[in-house]
C-alpha positions in Angstrom: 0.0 0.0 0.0 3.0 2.2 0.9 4.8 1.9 -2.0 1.6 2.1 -4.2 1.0 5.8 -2.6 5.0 6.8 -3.0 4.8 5.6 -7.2 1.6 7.4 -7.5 3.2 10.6 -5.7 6.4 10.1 -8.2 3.7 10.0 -10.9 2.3 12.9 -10.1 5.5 14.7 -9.7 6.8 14.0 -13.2 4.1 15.0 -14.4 3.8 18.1 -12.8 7.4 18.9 -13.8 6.5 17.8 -17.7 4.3 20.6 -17.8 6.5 23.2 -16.3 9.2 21.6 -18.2 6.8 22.0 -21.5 6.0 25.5 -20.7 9.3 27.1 -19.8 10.9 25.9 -22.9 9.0 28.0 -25.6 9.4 30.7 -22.7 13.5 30.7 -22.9 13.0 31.0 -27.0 11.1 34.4 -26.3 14.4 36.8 -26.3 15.5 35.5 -29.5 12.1 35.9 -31.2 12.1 39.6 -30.1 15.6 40.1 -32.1 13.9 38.1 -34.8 10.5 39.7 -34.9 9.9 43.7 -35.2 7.0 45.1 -32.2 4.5 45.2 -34.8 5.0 41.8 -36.2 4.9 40.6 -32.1 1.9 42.6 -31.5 -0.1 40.5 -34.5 1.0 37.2 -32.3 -0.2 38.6 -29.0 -2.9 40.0 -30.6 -3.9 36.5 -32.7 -2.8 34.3 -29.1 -5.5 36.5 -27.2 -8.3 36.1 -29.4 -7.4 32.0 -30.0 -7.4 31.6 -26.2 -11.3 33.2 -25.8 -12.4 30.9 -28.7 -10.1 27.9 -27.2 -13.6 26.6 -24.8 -15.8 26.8 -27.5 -13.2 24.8 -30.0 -12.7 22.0 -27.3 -16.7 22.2 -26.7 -15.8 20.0 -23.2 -14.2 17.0 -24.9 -11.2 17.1 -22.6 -13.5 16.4 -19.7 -15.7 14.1 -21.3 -13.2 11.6 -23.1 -11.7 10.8 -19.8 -14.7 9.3 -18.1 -15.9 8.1 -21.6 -17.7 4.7 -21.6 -15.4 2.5 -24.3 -13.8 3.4 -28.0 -16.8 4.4 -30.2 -17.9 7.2 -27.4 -14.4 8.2 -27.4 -14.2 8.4 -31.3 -17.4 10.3 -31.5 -16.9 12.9 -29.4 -13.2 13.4 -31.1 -15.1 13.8 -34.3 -17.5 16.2 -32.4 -13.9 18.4 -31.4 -12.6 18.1 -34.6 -16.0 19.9 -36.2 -16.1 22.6 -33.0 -12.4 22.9 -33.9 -12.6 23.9 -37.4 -15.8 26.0 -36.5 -14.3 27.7 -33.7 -11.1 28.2 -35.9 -12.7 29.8 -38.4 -15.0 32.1 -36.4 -11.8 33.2 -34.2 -9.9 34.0 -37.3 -12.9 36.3 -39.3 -12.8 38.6 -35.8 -9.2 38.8 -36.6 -9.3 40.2 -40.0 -11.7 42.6 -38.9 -9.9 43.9 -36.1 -8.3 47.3 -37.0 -4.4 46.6 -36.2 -3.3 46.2 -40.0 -2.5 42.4 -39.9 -4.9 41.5 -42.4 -4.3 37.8 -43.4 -1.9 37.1 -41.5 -3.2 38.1 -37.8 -6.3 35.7 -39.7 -4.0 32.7 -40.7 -2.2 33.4 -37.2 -5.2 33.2 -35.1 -6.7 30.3 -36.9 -3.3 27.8 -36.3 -2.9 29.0 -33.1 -6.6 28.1 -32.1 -6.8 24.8 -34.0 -3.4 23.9 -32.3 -4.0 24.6 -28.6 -7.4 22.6 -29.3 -6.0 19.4 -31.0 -3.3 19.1 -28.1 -5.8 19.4 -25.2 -7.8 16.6 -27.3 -5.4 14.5 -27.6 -3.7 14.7 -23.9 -7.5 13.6 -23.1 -7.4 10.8 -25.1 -4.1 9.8 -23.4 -5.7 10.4 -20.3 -8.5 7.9 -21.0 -6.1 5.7 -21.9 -4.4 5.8 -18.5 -1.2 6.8 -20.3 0.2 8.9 -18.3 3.8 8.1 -19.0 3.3 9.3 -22.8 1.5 12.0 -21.1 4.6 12.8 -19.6 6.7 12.6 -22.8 4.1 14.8 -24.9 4.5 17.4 -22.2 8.1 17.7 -22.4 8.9 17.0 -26.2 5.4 18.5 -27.5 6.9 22.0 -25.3 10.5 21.4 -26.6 9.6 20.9 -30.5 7.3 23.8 -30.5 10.1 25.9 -28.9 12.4 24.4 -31.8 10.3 25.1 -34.8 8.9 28.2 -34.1 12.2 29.9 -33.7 13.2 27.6 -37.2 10.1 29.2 -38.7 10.9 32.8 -37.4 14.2 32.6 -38.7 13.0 31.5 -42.4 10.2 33.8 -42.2 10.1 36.2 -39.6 6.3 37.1 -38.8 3.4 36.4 -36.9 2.3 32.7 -38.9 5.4 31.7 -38.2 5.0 31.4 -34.7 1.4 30.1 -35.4 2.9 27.5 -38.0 5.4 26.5 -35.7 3.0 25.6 -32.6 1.2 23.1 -35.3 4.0 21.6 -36.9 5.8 21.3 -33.7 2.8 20.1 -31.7 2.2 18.1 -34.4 5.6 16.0 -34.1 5.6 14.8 -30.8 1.9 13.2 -31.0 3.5 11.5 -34.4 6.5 10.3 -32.4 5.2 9.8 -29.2 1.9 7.6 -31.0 -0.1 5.7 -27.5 -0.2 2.2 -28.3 -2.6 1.4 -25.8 -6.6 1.1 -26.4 -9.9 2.5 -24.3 -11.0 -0.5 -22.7 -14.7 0.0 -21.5 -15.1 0.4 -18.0 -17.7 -0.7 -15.6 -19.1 2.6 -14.2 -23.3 2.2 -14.4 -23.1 6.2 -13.3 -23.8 8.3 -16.2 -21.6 11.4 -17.1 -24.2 13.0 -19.4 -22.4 14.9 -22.7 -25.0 16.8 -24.5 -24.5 19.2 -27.0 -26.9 21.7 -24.8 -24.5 20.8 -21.5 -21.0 20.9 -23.8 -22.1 24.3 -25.0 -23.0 25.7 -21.3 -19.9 24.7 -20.2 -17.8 25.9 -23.5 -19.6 29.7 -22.6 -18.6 29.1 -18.7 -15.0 28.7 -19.3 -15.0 31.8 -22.0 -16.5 33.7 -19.5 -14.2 32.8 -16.5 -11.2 33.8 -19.1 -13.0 37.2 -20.2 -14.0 37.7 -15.9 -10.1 37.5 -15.7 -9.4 40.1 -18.3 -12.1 42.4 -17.4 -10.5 44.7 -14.4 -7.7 45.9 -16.6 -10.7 46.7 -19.2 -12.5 48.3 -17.0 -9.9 50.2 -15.2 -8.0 51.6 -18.0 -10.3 54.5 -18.7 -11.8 55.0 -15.3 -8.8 55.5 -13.7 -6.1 55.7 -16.7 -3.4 53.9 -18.3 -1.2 54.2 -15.5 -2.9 52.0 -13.1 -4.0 49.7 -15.6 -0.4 49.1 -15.6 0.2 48.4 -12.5 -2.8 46.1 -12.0 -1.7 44.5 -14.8 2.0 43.7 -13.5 0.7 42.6 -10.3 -1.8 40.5 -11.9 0.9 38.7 -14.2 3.6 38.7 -11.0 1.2 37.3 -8.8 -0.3 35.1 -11.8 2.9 33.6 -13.3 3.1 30.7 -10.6 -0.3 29.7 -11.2 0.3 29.5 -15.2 3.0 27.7 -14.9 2.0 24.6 -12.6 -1.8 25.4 -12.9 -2.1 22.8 -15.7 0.2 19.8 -14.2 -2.3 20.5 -11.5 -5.2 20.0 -13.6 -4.1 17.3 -15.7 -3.2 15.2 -12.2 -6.9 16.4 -10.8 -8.3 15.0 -14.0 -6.2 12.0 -14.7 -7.2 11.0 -11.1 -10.9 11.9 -11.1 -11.3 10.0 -14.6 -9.8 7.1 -13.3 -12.3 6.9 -10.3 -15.1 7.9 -12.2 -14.4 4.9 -14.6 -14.1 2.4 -12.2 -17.4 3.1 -10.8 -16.7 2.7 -7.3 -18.4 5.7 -6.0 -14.7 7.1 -3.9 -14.1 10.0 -5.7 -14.2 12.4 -2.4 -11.9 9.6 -1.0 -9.5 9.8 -3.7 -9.2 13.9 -4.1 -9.6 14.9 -1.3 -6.2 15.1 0.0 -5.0 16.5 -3.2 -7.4 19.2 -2.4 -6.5 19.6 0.8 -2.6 20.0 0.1 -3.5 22.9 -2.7 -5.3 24.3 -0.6 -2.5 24.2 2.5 0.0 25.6 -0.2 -2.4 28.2 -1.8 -2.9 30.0 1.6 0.8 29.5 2.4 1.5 30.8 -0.7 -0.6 33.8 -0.5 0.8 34.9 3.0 4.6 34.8 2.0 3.5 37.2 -1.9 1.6 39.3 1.1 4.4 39.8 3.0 7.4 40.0 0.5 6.0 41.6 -2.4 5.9 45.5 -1.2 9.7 45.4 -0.6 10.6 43.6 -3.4 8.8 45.1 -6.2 10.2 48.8 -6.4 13.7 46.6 -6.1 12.8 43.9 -9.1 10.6 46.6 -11.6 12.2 49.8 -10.6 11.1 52.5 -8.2 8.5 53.6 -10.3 6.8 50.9 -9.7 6.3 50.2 -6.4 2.2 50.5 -6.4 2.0 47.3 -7.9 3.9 46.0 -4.6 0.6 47.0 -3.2 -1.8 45.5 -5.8 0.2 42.4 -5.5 -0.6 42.3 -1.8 -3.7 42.7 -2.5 -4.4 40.0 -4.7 -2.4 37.3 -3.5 -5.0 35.3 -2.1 -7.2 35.2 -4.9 -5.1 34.6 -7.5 -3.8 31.7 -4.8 -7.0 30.1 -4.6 -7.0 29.9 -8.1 -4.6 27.3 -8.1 -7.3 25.0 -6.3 -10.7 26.4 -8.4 -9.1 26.3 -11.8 -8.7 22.4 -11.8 -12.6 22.5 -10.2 -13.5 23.8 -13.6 -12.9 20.3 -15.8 -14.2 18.1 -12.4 -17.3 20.3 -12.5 -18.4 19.5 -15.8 -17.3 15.6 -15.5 -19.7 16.0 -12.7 -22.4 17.9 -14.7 -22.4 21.4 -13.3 -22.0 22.9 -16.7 -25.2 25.2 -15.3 -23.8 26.0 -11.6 -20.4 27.0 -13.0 -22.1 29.5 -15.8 -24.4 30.9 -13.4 -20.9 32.1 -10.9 -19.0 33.2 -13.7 -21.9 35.3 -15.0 -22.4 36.6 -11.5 -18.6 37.1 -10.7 -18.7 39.2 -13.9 -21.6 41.4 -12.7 -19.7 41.5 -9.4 -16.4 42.9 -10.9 -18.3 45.1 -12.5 -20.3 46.7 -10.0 -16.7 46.9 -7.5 -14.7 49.2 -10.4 -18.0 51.0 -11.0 -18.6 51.9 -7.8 -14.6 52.8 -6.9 -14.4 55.3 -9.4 -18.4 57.0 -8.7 -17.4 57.3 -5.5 -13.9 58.0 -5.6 -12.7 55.1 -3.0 -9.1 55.0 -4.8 -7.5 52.1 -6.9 -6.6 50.6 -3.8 -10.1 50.6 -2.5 -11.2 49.0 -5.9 -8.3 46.6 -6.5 -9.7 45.2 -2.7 -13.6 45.1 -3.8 -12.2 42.8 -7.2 -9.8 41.0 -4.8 -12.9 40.2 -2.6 -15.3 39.3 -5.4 -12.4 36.6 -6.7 -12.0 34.9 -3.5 -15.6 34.5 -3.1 -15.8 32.8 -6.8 -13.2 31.1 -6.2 -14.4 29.3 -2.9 -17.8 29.1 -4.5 -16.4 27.3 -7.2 -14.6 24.5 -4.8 -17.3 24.3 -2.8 -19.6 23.8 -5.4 -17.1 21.3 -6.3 -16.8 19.2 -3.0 -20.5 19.0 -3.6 -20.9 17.6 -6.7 -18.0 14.8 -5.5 -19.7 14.2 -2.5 -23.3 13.7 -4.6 -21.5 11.7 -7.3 -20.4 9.5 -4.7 -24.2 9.1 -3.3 -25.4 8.4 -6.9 -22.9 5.4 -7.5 -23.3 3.8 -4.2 -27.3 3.7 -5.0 -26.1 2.4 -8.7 -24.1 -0.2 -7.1 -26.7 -1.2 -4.5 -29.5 -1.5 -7.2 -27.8 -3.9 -9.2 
């Protein structure tokens, strides 16, 4: 039993560090892609990356939670042909915005958008279907090599052609090598779960909307607070929002893909212990998210005038401010997929709609009656931590009633 727990913890661990690993690589190429690529040829790749990761819900349309906990191969195969149509919807839709927008990219930001949507979809597909598999040790490979040939070919690409596609080709092409390399060998056997995870196109497309909102609820402060209280402190709420943000980003989705590796495998098996089996990975996220917060709380209004420059320093504040939230977010953002396994598609939309209203209301009502950015920055800071706990106690209640359901199933039979 001991040793089972210790290989599943080294599991976890690599796994965790394949993503990081993954992610920092394409990171590190950055400096050489801003000698290779003028501001304006950058700006079409932010610009194309920004508008690919709003559309990036509806192009998945939920089959990265639903293929886990999929019943046996056909189900798995349709609801991959089902992403594959959302994809090239999705893809197509994100791209047309982009033509239209007025930045001068034309075709390109269009071309740019539509590879870099089509490619972040077709990787979290096929992770799922890895997932489902139980192959988490190819997982582990596709995380590292997948982050390590896209890093590789989009500087190749730049250098050839440098320009926005090229970064967009480059996360295809390179994406698309490791999943040709690293090809699972294994098969979805059916499993014996009598509990059914409902996928509807109504529920996929509640939850799609959900998850775009929860990215736009995320954007909105600096929206809102750019002409209310000027560029200036958009600037600094949007440093302290990336400093206190980057830590999340980076392991947030190891953490998600352990959370739903381990969920799917539970569900699948139909034995009605899912609060049994996350629970203590949701109590040690939890432990380290608090933790985490009070050490940003305490370090980060020294340190940032030192790190950014005096200028600065307000974003120490900010950064204070919203360590707790953007903490928690650690723990809610691998809620999200678990939620919609569970079929909370509905409950999830319904907080994301009203944490919207919410952060709207707080910079509203900080600049009609003049309570100061610091004043609003704390009414948004509050408003997140109460979605946030909302969404993992919403969460622990869906486990807890999942649970209830397949202990009846099993009793019935």
């Amino acid at each position: 039993m001991r040793r089972s727990i210790h290989e599943g913890f080294g599991t976890r661990a690599q796994l965790l560090a394949s993503q990081i690993l993954g992610q920092v690589m394409p990171i590190a190429t950055i400096p050489l892609l801003t000698r290779l690529l003028d501001p304006v040829e950058m700006g079409h790749y932010q610009i194309a990356l920004s508008i690919a990761l709003i559309a990036l819900p509806f192009a998945i349309f939920q089959t990265d939670v639903f293929v886990p906990v999929a019943h046996n191969e056909f189900e798995v195969t349709t609801l991959v042909r089902r992403a594959l149509l959302s994809t090239s919807i999705f893809a197509l839709f994100a791209a047309t915005i982009s033509f239209f927008i007025s930045s001068g990219g034309g075709l390109e930001l269009a071309a740019s958008t539509f590879l870099l949507t089509a490619a972040m979809s077709l990787n979290s597909v096929a992770n799922s279907i890895l997932i489902r598999k139980s192959d988490i040790p190819k997982l582990i490979q596709r995380n590292i090599f997948g982050g390590a040939f896209v890093a590789i070919t989009q500087a190749v690409f730049t250098i050839l052609h440098p320009s926005a596609i090229s970064l967009g080709l480059g996360m295809v092409v390179g994406r698309a090598i490791s999943q040709i390399l690293l090809k699972s060998t294994k098969s979805c056997e059916p499993h014996p779960n009598h509990v059914e995870v409902s996928k509807g196109f109504l529920r996929a497309l509640i939850g799609s909307g959900a998850n775009a909102l929860g990215t736009f609820a995320s954007q909105m402060p600096m929206l809102l607070v750019a002409p209310l209280y000027g560029a200036a402190s958009a600037g600094y709420l949007g440093l302290s929002q990336r400093v206190v943000g980057a830590p999340t980003g980076l392991i947030g989705q190891g953490i998600n893909q352990i959370i739903v590796a381990d969920a799917s495998a539970i569900i699948r098996s139909g034995n009605g212990k899912l609060w049994a089996g996350l629970r203590r990975q949701i109590v040690l996220l939890l432990s380290f998210s608090v933790a985490a917060a009070v050490a940003l709380a305490i370090i980060a209004p020294p340190l940032t005038p030192w790190v950014f420059g005096a200028l600065w320093a307000p974003a120490g504040e900010y950064i204070q401010i919203l360590a707790l939230p953007m903490c928690l977010q650690l723990v809610a953002v691998p809620m999200v997929p678990l939620m919609a396994m569970l079929g909370m598609q509905r409950e999830l939309f319904c907080l994301q709609v009203l944490r919207i209203v919410c952060i709207t209301v707080c910079v509203l009502a900080g600049a009609t009656f003049s309570l100061g950015m610091s004043s609003t920055v704390t009414l948004i800071s509050v408003v997140w931590t109460m979605a946030y706990c909302a969404t993992i106690a919403l969460a622990i209640v869906a486990i807890r009633k999942y649970d209830l359901q397949a202990l009846r199933a099993r009793n019935g039979q």
